[in-house]
PDB file with SEQRES, HELIX, SHEET and CRYST1 records, atoms N, CA, C and O in Angstrom:
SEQRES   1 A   52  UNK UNK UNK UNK UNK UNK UNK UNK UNK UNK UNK UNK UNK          
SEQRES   2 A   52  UNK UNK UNK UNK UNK UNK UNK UNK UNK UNK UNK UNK UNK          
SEQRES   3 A   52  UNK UNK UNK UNK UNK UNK UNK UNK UNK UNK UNK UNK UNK          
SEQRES   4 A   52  UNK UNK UNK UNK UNK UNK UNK UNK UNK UNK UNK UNK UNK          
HELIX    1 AA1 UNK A    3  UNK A   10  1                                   8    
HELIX    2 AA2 UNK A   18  UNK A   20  5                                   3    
HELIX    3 AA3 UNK A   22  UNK A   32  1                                  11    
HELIX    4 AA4 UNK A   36  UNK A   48  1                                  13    
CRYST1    1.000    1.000    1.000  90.00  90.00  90.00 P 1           1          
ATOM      1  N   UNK A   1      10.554  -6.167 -79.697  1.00  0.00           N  
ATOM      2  CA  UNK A   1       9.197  -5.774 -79.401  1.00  0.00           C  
ATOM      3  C   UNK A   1       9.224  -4.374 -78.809  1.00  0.00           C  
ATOM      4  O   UNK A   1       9.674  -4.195 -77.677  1.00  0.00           O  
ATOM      5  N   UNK A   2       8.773  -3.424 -79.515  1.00  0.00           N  
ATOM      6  CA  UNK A   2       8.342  -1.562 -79.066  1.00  0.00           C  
ATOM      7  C   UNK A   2       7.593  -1.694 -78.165  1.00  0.00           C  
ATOM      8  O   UNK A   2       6.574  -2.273 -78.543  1.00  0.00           O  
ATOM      9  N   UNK A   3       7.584  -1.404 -76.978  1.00  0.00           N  
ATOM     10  CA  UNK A   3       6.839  -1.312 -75.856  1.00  0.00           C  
ATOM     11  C   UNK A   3       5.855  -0.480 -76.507  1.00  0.00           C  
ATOM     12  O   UNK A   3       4.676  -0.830 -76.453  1.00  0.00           O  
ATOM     13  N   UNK A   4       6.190   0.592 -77.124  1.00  0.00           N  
ATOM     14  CA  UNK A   4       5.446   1.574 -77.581  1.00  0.00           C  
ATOM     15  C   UNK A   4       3.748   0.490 -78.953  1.00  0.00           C  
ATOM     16  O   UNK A   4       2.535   0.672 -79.055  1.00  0.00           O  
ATOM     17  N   UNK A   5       4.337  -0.089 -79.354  1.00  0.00           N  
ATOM     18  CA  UNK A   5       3.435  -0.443 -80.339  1.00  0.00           C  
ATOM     19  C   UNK A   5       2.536  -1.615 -79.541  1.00  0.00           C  
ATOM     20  O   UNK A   5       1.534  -2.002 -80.143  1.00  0.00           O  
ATOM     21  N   UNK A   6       2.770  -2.103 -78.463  1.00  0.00           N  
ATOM     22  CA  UNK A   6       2.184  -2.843 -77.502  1.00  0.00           C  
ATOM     23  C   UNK A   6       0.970  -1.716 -77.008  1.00  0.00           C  
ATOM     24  O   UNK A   6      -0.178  -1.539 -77.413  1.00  0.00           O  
ATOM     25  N   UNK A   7       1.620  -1.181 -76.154  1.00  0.00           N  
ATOM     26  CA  UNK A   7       0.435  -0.386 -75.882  1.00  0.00           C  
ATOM     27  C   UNK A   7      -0.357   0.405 -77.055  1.00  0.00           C  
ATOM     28  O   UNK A   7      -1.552   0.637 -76.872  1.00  0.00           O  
ATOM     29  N   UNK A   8       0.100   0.712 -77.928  1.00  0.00           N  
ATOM     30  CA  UNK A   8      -1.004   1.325 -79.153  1.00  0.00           C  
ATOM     31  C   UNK A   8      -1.515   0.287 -80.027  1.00  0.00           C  
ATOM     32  O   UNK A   8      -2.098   0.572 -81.074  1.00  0.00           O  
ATOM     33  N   UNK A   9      -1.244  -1.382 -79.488  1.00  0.00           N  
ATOM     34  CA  UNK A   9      -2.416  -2.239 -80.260  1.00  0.00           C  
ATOM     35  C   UNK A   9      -3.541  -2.593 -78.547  1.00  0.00           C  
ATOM     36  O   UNK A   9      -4.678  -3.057 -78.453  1.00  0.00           O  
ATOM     37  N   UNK A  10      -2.971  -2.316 -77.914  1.00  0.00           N  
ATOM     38  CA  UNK A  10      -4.001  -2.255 -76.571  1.00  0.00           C  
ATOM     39  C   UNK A  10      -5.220  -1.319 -76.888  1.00  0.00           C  
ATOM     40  O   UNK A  10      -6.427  -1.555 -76.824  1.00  0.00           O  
ATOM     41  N   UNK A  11      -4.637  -0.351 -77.197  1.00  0.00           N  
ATOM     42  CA  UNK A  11      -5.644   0.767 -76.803  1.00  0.00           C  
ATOM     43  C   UNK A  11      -6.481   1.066 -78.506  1.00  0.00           C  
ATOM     44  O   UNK A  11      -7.677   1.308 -78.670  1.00  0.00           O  
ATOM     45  N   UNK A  12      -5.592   0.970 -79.410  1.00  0.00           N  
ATOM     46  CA  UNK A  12      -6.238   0.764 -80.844  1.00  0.00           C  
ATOM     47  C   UNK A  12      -5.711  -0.118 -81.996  1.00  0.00           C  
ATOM     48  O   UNK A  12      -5.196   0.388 -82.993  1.00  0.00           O  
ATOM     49  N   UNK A  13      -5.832  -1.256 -81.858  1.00  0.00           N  
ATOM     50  CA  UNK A  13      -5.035  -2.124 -82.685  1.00  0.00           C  
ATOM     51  C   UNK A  13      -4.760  -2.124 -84.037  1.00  0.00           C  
ATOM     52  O   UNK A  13      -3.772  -2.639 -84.559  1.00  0.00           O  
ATOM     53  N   UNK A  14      -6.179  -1.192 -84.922  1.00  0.00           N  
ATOM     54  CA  UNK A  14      -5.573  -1.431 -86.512  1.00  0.00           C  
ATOM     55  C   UNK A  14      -4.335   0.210 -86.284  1.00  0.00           C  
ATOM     56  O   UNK A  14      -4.435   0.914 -87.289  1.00  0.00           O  
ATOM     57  N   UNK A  15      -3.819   0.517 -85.747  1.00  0.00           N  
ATOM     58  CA  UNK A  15      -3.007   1.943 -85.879  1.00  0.00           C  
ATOM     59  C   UNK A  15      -1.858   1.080 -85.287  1.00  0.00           C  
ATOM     60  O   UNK A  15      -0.751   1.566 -85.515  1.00  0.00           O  
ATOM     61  N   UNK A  16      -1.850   0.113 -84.701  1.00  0.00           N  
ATOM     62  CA  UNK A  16      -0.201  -0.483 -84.095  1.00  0.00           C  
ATOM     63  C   UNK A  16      -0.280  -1.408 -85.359  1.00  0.00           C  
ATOM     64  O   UNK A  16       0.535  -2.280 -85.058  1.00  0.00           O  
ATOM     65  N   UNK A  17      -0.663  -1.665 -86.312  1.00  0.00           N  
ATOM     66  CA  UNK A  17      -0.385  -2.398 -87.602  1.00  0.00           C  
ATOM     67  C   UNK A  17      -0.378  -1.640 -88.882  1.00  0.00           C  
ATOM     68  O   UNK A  17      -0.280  -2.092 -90.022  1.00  0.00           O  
ATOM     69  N   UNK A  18      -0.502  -0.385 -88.484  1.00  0.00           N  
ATOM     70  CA  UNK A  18      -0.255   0.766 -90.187  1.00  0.00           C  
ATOM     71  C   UNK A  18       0.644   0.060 -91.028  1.00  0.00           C  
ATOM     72  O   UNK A  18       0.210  -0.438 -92.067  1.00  0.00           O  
ATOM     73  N   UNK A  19       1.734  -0.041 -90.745  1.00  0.00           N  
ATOM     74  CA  UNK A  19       3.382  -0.257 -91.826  1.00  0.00           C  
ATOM     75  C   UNK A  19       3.188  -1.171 -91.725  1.00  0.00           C  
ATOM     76  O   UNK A  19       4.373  -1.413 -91.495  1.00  0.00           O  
ATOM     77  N   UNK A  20       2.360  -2.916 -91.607  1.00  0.00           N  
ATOM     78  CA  UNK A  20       2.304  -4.288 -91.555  1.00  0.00           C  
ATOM     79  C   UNK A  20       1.932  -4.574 -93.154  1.00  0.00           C  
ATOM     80  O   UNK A  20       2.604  -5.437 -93.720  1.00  0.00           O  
ATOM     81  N   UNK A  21       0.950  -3.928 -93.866  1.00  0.00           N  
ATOM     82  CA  UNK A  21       0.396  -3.983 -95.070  1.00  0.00           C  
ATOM     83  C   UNK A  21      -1.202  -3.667 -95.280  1.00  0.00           C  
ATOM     84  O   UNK A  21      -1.823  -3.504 -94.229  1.00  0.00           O  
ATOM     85  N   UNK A  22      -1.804  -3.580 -96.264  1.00  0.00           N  
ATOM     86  CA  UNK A  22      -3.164  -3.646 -96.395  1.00  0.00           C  
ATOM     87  C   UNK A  22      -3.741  -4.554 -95.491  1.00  0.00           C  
ATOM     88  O   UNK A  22      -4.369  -4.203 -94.492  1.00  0.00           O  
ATOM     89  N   UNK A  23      -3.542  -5.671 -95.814  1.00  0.00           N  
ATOM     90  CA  UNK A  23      -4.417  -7.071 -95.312  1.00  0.00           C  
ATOM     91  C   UNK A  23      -4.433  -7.116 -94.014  1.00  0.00           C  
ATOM     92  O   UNK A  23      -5.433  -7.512 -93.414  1.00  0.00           O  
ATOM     93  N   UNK A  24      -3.164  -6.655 -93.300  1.00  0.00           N  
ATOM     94  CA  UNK A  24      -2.915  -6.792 -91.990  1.00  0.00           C  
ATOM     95  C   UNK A  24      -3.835  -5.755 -91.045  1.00  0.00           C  
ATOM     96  O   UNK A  24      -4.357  -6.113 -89.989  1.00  0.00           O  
ATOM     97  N   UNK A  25      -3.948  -4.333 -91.641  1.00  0.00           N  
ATOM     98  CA  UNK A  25      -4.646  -3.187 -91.530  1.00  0.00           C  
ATOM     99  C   UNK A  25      -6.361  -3.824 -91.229  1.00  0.00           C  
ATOM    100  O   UNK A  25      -7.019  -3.677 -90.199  1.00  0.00           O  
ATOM    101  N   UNK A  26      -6.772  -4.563 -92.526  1.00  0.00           N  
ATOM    102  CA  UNK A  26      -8.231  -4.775 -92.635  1.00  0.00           C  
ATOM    103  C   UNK A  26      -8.558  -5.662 -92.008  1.00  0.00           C  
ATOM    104  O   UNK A  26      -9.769  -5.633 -91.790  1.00  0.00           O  
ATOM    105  N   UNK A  27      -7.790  -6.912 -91.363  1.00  0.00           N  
ATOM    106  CA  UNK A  27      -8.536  -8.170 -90.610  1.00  0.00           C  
ATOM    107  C   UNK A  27      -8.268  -7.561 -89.361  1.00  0.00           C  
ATOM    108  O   UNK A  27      -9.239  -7.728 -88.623  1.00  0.00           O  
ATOM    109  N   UNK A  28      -7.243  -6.843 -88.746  1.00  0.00           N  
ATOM    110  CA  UNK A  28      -7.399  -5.995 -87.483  1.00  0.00           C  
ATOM    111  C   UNK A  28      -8.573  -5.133 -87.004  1.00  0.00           C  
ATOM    112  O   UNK A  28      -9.015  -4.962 -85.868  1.00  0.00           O  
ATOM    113  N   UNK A  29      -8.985  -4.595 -88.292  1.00  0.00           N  
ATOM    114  CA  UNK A  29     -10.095  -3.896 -88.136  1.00  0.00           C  
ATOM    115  C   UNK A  29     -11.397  -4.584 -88.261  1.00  0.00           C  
ATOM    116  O   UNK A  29     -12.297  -4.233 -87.498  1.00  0.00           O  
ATOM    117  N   UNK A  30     -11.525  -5.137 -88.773  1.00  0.00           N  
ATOM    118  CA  UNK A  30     -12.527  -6.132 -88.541  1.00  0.00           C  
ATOM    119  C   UNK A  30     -12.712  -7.023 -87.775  1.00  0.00           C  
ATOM    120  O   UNK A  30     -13.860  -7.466 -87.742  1.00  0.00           O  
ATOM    121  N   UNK A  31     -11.772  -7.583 -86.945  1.00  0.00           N  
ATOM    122  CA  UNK A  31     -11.920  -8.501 -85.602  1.00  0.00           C  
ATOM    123  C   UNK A  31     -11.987  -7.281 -84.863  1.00  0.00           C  
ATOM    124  O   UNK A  31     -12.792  -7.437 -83.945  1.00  0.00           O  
ATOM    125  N   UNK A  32     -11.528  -6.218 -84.861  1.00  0.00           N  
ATOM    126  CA  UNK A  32     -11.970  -4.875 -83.870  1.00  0.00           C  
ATOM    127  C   UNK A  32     -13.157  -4.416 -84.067  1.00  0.00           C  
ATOM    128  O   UNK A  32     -13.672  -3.822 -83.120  1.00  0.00           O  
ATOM    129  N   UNK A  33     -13.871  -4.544 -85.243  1.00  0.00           N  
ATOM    130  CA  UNK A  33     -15.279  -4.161 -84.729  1.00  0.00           C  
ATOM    131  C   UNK A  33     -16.093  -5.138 -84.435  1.00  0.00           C  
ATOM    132  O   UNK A  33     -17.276  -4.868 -84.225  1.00  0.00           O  
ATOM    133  N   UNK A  34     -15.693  -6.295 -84.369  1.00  0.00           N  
ATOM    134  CA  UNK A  34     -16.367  -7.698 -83.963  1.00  0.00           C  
ATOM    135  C   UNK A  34     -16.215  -7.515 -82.788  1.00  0.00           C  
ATOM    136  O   UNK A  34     -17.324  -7.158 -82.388  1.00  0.00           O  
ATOM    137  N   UNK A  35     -15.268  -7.540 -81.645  1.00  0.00           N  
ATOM    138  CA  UNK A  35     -14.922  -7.211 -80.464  1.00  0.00           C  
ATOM    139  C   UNK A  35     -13.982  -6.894 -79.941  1.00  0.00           C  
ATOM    140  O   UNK A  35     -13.200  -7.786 -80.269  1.00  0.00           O  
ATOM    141  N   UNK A  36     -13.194  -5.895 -79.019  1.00  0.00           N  
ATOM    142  CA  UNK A  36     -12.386  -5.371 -78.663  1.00  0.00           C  
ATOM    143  C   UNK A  36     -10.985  -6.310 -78.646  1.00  0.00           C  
ATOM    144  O   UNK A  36      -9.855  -6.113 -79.094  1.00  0.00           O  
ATOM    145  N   UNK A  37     -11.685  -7.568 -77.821  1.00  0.00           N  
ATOM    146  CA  UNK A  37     -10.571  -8.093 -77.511  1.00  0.00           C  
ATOM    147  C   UNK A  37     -10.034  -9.176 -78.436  1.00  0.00           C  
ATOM    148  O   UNK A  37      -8.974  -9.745 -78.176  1.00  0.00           O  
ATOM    149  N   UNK A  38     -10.914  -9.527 -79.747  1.00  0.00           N  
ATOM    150  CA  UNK A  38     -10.267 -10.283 -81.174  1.00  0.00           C  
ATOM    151  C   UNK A  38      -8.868  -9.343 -81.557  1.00  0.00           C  
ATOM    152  O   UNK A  38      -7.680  -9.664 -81.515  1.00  0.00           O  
ATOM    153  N   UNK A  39      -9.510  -8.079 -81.937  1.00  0.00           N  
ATOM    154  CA  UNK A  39      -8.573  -6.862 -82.424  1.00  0.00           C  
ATOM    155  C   UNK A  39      -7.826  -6.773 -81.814  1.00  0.00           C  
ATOM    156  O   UNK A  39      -7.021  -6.155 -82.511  1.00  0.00           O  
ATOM    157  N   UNK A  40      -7.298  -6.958 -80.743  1.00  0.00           N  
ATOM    158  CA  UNK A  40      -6.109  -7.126 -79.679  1.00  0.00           C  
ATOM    159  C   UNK A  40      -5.189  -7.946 -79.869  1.00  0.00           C  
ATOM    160  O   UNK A  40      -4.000  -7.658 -80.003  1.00  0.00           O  
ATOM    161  N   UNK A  41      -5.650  -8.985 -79.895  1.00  0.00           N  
ATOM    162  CA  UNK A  41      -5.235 -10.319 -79.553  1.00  0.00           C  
ATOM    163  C   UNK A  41      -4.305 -10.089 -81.601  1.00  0.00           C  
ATOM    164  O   UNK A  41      -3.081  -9.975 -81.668  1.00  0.00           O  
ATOM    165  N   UNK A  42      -4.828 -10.079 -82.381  1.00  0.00           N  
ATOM    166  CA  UNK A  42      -4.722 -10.062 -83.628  1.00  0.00           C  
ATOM    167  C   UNK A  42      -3.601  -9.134 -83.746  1.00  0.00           C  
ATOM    168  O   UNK A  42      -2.514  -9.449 -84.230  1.00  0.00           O  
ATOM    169  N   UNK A  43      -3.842  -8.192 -83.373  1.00  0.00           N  
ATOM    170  CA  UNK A  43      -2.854  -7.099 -83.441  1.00  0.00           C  
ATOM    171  C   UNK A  43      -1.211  -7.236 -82.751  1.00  0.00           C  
ATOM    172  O   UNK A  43      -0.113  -6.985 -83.248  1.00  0.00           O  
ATOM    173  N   UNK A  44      -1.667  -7.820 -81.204  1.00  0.00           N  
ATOM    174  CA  UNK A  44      -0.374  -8.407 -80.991  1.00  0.00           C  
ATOM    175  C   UNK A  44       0.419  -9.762 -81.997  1.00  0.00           C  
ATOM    176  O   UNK A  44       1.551 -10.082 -82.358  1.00  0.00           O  
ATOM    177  N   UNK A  45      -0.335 -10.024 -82.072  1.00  0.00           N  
ATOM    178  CA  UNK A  45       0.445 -11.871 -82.960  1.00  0.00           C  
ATOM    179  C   UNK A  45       1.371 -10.835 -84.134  1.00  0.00           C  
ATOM    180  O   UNK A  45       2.547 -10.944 -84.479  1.00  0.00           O  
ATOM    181  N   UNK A  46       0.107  -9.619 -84.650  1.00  0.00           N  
ATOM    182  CA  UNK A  46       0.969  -9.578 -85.924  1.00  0.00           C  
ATOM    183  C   UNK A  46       2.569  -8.466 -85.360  1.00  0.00           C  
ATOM    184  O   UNK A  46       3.716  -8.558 -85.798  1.00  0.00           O  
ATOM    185  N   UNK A  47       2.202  -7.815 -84.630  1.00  0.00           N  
ATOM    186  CA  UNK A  47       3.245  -7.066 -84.204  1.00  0.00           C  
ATOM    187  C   UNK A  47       4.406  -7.874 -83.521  1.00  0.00           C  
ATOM    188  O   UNK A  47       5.564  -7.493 -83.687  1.00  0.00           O  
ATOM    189  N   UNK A  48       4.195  -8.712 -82.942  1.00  0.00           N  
ATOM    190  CA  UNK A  48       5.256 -10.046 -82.586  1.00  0.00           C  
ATOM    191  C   UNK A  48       5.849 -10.511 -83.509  1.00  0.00           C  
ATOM    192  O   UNK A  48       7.026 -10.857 -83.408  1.00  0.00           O  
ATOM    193  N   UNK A  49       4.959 -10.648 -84.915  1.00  0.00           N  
ATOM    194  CA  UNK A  49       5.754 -11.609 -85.530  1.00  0.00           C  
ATOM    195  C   UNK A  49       6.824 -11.245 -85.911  1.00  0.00           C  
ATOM    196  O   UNK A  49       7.072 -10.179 -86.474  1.00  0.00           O  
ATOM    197  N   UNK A  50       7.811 -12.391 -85.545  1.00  0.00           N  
ATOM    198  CA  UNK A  50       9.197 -11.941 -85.653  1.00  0.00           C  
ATOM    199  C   UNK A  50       9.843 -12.221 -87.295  1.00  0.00           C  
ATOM    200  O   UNK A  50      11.009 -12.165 -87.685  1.00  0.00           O  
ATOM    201  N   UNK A  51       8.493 -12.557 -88.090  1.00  0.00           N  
ATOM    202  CA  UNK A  51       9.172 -12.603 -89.944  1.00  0.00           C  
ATOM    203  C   UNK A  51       9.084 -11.851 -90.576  1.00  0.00           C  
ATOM    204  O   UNK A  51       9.640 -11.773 -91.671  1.00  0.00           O  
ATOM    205  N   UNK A  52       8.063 -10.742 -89.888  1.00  0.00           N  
ATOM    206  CA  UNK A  52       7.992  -9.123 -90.879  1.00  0.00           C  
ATOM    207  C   UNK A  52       8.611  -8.471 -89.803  1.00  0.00           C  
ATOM    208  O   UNK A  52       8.852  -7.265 -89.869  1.00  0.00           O  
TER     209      UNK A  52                                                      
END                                                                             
């Protein structure tokens, strides 16, 4: 886990998921304009996941 990509899905979550894929990019961004803290929450799971 990049400390670094932690804090850049804090502060903007679809940009800490660029290199994840399309899909990963667009449901980030869309639970981010739904509310701050969906896009967060979303952004960490995918940056955790330890299978990509």
């Amino acid at each position: 886990m990049n400390i670094f990509r932690v804090l850049l899905a804090i502060i903007c979550p679809p940009l800490s998921v660029i290199d994840k894929g399309c899909g990963s990019i667009l449901i980030t961004f869309l639970l981010w304009l739904c509310g701050w803290v969906p896009g967060v929450i979303a952004a960490l799971v995918i940056v955790n996941n330890p299978k990509r």
